[in-house]
N, C-alpha and C positions, 0 to 999 in steps of 0.2 A: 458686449465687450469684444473688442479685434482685438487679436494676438498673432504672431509672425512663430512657427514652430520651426525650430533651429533644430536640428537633430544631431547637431555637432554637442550640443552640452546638454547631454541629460537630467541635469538637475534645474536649469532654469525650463526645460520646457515640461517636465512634473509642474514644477511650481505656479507654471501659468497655467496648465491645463488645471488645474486643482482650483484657483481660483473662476476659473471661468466656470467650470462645473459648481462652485458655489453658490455664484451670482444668480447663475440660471437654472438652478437644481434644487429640488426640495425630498424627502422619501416619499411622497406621494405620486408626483410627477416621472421618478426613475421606475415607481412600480408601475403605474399604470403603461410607460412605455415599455416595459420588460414585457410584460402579461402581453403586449400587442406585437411584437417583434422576435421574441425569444423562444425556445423550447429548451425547457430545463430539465435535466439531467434526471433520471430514480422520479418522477414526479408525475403523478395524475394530474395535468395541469388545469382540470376541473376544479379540484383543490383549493387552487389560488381565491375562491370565492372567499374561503371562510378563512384560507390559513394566509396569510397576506407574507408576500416576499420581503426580504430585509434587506436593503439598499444601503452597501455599505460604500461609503466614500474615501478609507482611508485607513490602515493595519499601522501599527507599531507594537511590538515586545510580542507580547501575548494575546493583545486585544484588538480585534475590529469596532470600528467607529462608523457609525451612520452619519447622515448628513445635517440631524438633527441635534448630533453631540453625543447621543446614547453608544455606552461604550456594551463589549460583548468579550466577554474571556472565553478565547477559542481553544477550548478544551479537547476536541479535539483531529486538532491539526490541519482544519482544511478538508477534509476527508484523509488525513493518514499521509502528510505531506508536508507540511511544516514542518520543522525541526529546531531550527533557531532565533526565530519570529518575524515579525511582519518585521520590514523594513529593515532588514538586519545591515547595519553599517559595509560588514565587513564583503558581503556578497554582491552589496549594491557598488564596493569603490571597485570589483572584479568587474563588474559587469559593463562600469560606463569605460574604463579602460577598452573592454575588449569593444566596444561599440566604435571607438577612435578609429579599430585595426581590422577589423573583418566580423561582419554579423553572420553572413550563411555565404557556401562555397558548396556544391553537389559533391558527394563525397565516391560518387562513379566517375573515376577517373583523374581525379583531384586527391589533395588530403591536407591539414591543418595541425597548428601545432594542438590548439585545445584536444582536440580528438584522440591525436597520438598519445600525449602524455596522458589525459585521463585513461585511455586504455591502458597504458602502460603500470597506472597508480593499481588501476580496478585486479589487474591481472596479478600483481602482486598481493594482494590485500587477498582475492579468492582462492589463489591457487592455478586460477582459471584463463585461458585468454583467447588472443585472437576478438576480441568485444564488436560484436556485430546491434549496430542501432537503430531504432524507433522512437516513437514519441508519447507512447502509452504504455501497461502493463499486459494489456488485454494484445498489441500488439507482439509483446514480447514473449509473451504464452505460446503466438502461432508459430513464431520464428520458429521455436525450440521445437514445437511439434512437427513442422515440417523439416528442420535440421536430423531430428532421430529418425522419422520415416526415410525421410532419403540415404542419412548413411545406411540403412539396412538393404536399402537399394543399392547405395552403391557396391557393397561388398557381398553382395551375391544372396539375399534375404529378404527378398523383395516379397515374401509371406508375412514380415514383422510390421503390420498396418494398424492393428489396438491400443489402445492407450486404456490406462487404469487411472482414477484417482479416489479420493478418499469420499465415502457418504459424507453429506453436507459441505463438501467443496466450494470453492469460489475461483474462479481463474479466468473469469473477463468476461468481456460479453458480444465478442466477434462469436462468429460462427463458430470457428477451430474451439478457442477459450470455450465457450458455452456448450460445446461438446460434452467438456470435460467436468464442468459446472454441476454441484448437485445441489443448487435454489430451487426450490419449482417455483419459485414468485419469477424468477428470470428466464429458466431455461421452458417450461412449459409449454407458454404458447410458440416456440420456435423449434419444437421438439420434429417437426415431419422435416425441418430444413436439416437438422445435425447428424456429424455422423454417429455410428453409435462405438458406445465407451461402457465400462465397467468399473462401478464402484465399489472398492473391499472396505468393512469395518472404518471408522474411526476410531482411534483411541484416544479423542476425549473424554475426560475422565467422570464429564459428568452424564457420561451413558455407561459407568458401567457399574457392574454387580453391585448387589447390597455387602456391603462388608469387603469388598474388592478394590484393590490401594491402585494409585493411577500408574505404577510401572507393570502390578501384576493385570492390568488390564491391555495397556499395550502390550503386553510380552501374547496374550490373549489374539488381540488385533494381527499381528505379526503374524501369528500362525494361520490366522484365516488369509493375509496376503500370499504367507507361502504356500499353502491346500490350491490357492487358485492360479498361481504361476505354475505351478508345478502340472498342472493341467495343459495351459495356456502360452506357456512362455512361447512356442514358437512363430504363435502370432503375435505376440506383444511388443510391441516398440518401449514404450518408456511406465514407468510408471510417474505424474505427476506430482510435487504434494508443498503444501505451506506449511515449512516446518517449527515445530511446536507451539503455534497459533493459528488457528482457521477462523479470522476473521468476521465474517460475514456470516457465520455462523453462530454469531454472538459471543467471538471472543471464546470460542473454544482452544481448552487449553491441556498442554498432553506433556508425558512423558519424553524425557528426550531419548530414553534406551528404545522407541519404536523409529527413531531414523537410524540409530546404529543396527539394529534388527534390518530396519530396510534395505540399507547400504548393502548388507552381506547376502540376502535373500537375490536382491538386482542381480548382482555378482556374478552370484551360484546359475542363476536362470539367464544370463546375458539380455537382461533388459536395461534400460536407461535410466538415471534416477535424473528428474529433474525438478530441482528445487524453485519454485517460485517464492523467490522474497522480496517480492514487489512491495508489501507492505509488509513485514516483520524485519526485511534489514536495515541497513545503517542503523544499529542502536534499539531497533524498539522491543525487542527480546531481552536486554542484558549484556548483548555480546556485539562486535557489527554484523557480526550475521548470522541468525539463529545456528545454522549447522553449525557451526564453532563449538557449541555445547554436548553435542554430538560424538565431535571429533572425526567429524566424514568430508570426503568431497566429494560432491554429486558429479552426474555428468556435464548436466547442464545448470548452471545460475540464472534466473530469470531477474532483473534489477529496475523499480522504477521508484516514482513517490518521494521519498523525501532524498533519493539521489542529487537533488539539484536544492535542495532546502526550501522546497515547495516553489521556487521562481519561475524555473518555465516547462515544458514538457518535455521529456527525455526518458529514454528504457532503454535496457543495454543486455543483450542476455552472451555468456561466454561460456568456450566450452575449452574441452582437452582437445591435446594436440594430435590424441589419435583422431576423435572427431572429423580436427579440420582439417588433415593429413587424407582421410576419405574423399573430398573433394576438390583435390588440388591434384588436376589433370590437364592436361591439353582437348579434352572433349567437352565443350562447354554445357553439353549435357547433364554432367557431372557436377559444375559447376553450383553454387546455392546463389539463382537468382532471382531473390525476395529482395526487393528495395520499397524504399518510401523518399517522397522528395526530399523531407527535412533530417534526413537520416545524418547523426552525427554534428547536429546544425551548432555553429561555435558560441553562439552565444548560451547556448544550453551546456554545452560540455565545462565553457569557463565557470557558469554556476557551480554545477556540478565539481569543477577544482578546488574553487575558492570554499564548499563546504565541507571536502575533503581538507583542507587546508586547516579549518577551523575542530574537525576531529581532532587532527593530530598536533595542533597549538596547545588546545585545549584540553587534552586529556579527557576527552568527554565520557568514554566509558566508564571509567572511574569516578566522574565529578557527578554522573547517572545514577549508580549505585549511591552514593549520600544522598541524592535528589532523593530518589525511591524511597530509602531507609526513612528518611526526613517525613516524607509523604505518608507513607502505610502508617507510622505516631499518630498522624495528623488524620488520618482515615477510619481509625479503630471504633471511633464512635460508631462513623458509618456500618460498618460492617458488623457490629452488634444489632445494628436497628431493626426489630420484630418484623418488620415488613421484606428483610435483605436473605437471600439464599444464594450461595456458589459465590460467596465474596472470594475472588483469587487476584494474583497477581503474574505478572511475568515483565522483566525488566521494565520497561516503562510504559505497560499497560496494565490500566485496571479494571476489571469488569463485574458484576453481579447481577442477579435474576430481581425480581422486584416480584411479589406474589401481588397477584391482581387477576380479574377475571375480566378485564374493561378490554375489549378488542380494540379499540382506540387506545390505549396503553401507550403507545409510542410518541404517538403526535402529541395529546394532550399532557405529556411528559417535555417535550421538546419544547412545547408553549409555554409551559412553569417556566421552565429555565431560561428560555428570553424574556419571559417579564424579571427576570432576577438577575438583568446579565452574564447569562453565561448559554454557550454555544455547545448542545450537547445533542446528540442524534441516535438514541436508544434503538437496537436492533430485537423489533419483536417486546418481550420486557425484559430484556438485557439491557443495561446500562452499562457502559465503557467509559472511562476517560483515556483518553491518548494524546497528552500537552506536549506544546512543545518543550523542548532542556530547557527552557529558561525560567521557569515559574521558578518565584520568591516564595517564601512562606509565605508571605500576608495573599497570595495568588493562591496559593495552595489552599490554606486557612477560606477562603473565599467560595471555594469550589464547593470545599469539604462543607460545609454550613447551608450554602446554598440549594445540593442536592438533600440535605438533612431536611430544612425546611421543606421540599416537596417533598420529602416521604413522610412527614408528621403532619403533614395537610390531607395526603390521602390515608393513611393512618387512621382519622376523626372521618371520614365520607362513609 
């Protein structure tokens, strides 16, 4: 098939790529070319022998669609990135607008409206500003890390070179990020390249005491952070941390009186608090950004993920104006010169508007909470089921442990679930869902059943 790609109208040139890609597309032929051309992300691509990739041709609402028709309810989110669903109207008529008017401009030396307003929207909504950009989370980790080293440079504290963050952490997987990282499935083998870092307690709740409630456990934690700054503060730059969910940690879930504890301990000892809510803000905590719950303001915001409603890539980390008052000098030394080419790039910030846009149309915090309440009804079976331990929640995540001794536990979990349609990626034998806001009951209802049937399959093995 010839086709003429017009880049003036973005909907007829989807609509022709889409069909050309049908004609001459099957999910056999996209995998075997993936497996020969690609390197895929978290993946042993040895793998691919037994556990075959899924070639998807095409997202609406909820669901990814293969090339074969087979639908996949993406539970969740893309990896923590989606927000309002594949193909969302309302992000897609932002996007071909801004395509009409300006796609990328270098943001050294130059500047945009998308930019400035979203900076503008973000600084209000944090607290925070000045929004300095990237195109990752792992990128927006370093920013901040090298933002707090250098202010202590600049204002005469050029001993404050440490970073602290939490056991079982997650914060990227650059060098700086995986410093600060406590996976040893990630950070291990890159361990002679990193610098070194210090990890105090978590106060996820499901490490602590027998008979020990999850505030009096962080209130616990808290004190083991302050025993070691009080040591330490004068070499300590920042403390890092993902406030009240650690992710990758399988959905570990804490106390919010341990960032209030933190906030003040920072404080007391002048180190930096830097919240990474790369994946916990916009929404997926309860609130748009965990620390809300809190009632704190860090020093630094780290921001990515479903920033842009999963569309294009974009990180934005913003600080106080003492901060950036530290480097705004006539000695360019002084100066914070971390760039990336696509820093600030317009077609990512309009995303990012128009999903901002759609929060506050929408009322989504609010319309989250009934989502949730509506969901946990619909889950209760789940979370009785003999085989389910640590069923929790927090705003629009849900997670629980799966008692199994199968070291395979994960994948052959993830494979149930694609023969059942649904798109589900269990950390270790934790099970999460993280949908986007848009699941219907009959979606919800769908999930809930379909993870039931894999635990009443392994249940009888």
């Amino acid at each position: 098939m010839r086709y003429v790609l017009r880049l003036s109208s973005g909907q007829a040139y989807y609509a022709r790529l889409t069909v050309a890609y049908n004609d001459h597309m099957n999910n056999e032929q996209l995998l075997n070319r993936s497996r020969a051309a690609v390197w895929h992300p978290c993946t042993q691509m040895k793998s691919m022998e037994t556990l075959p990739l899924v070639p998807i041709a095409r997202g609406s609402g909820a669901w990814l669609i293969d090339f074969d028709g087979k639908r996949y309810l993406d539970a969740v989110s893309s990896w923590w990135v989606n927000l309002f669903g594949h193909g969302n109207p309302r992000i897609n008529t932002a996007l071909h607008a801004q395509l009409d008017t300006l796609e990328h401009v270098m943001l050294a030396g130059f500047t945009h409206q998308p930019v400035i307003e979203l900076s503008e929207r973000l600084a209000a909504l944090t607290g925070l500003g000045h929004a300095f950009y990237a195109s990752d989370g792992a990128s927006a980790t370093e920013i901040a890390l090298k933002m707090s080293f250098h202010f202590w440079r600049n204002t005469g504290q050029p001993a404050k070179t440490r970073f602290i963050s939490l056991a079982n952490s997650y914060h990227g997987e650059t060098l700086g990020a995986l410093s600060v990282t406590d996976v040893a499935l990630f950070r291990d083998t890159y361990a002679p390249l990193l610098m070194h870092s210090h990890q105090v307690p978590s106060p996820d709740w499901r490490l602590a005491a027998p008979g020990q409630s999850a505030q009096s456990h962080a209130t616990h934690c808290a004190q083991a952070l302050d025993n070691w700054l009080a040591q330490h503060h004068a070499e300590t730059a920042a403390l890092i941390i993902e406030p009240l969910v650690q992710c990758a940690a399988g959905m570990g879930m804490y106390h919010a009186s341990y960032l209030t504890q933190a906030r003040a301990i920072c404080e007391r000892y002048q180190v930096h608090l830097i919240a990474d809510e790369i994946a916990v803000g916009f929404g997926r905590t309860g609130t748009l950004f965990a620390v809300e719950q809190a009632g704190i303001r860090p020093d630094f915001i780290c921001l990515s993920k479903g920033i842009t409603g999963g569309y294009l890539p974009l990180s934005a980390v913003l600080t106080t104006d003492a901060i950036y008052a530290a480097f705004y000098d006539n000695d360019v030394h002084r100066g914070f010169l971390h760039s990336h080419s696509y820093t600030g790039n317009a077609l990512a910030c309009r995303a990012a508007l128009a999903t901002l846009d759609i929060f506050a149309n929408d009322d989504v915090i609010h319309a989250n909470q009934s989502l949730a309440m509506r969901f946990n009804l619909i889950l209760e079976p789940l979370a009785g089921h003999p085989l389910v331990k640590n069923f929790r929640h927090q705003g629009m995540i849900w997670a629980f442990e799966v008692k199994s001794d199968n070291p395979a536990f994960a994948r052959n979990f993830y494979q149930a679930a694609l023969q059942r349609g649904l798109l589900l990626r269990p950390i270790g034998n934790t099970v999460y869902f993280m949908p986007p806001y848009i699941l219907s009951p009959d979606e919800m209802q769908l999930l809930a059943d379909g993870v039931m049937s894999i635990l009443d399959a392994l249940a009888v093995v």
